[in-house]
N, C-alpha and C positions, 0 to 999 in steps of 0.2 A: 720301045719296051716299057718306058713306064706309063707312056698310055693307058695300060692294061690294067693298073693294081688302081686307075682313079677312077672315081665314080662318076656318071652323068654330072651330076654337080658339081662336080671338083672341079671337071671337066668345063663348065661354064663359065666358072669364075675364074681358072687360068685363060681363057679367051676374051675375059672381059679383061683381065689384070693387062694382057698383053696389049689387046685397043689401046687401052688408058695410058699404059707407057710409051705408045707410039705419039698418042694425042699430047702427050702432057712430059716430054722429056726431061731430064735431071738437067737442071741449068748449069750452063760452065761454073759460076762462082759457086754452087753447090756441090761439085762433083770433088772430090778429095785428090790432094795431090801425089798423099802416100799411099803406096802400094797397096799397103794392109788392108787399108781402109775400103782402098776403092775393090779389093778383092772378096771383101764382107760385104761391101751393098751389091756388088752385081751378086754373089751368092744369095741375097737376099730377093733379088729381083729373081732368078732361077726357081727357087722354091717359089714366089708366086707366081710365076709364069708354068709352073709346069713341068721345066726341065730338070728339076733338082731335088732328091729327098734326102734329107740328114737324119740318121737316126743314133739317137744316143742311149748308150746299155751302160747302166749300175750297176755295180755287184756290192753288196755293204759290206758280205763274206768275202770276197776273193775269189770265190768258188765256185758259186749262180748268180744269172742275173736276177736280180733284185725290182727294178725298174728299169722302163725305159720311156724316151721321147723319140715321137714321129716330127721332125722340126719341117713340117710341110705341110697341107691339107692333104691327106690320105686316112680316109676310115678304114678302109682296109687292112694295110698294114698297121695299123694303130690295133682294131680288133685282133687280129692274128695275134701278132705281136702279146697282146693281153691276153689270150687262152692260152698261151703256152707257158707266160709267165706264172699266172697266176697256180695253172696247175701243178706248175713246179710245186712253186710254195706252199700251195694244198698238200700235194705229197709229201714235203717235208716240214709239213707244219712251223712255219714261217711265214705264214699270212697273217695280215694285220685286222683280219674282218673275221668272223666264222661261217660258217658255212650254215646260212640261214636264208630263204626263199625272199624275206621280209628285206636283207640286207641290199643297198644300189650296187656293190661293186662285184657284189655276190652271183647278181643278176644280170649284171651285165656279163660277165665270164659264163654263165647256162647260157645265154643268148648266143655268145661269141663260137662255145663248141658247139651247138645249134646251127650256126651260121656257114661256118668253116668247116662243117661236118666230120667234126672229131671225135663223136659219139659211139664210131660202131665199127 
């Protein structure tokens, strides 16, 4: 399944990530003996290998999301994710930027509904 939302490249670099961890394994004196620990580095190893996306949603209000983090290589949902936010905020005038062509994040959200074809 989440094959699908990764891109040719994302794609590549979880196939390298994963060679390299077969070639180059976590050494015993490295590897933690706590639980926690050892359950945050292999989640970390997941998200580079490919198998894992964490995503994390802000609301400053309580009410809409605010922000969010793609804690994985996916432009994908990383884009999506940003044209739905952002249009929120557009809508309810809560955005940090204005809505000018000249603006980066501005641009990026035209591109994203562009992309995602939420235009029409």
């Amino acid at each position: 399944m989440l094959k699908k939302v990764f891109l040719p490249h994302e794609l590549k670099f979880h196939e390298e990530q994963r060679q390299d961890n077969r070639r180059h394994p976590l050494k015993k004196s490295k590897r933690k003996k706590n639980w926690l620990d050892y359950n945050y580095n292999q989640m970390i190893i997941d998200e580079h290998e490919g198998r894992r996306i964490d995503i994390v949603l802000e609301s400053k209000d309580g009410r809409y999301v605010s922000e969010s983090k793609v804690k994985a290589r996916c432009d994908y949902l990383d884009g999506y994710l940003n044209s739905l936010i952002v249009g929120a905020k557009l809508f309810h005038g809560t955005a940090e930027f204005e809505e000018n062509i000249d603006d980066y994040y501005f641009k990026f959200y035209l591109e994203n509904l562009v992309k995602y074809n939420m235009l029409g």
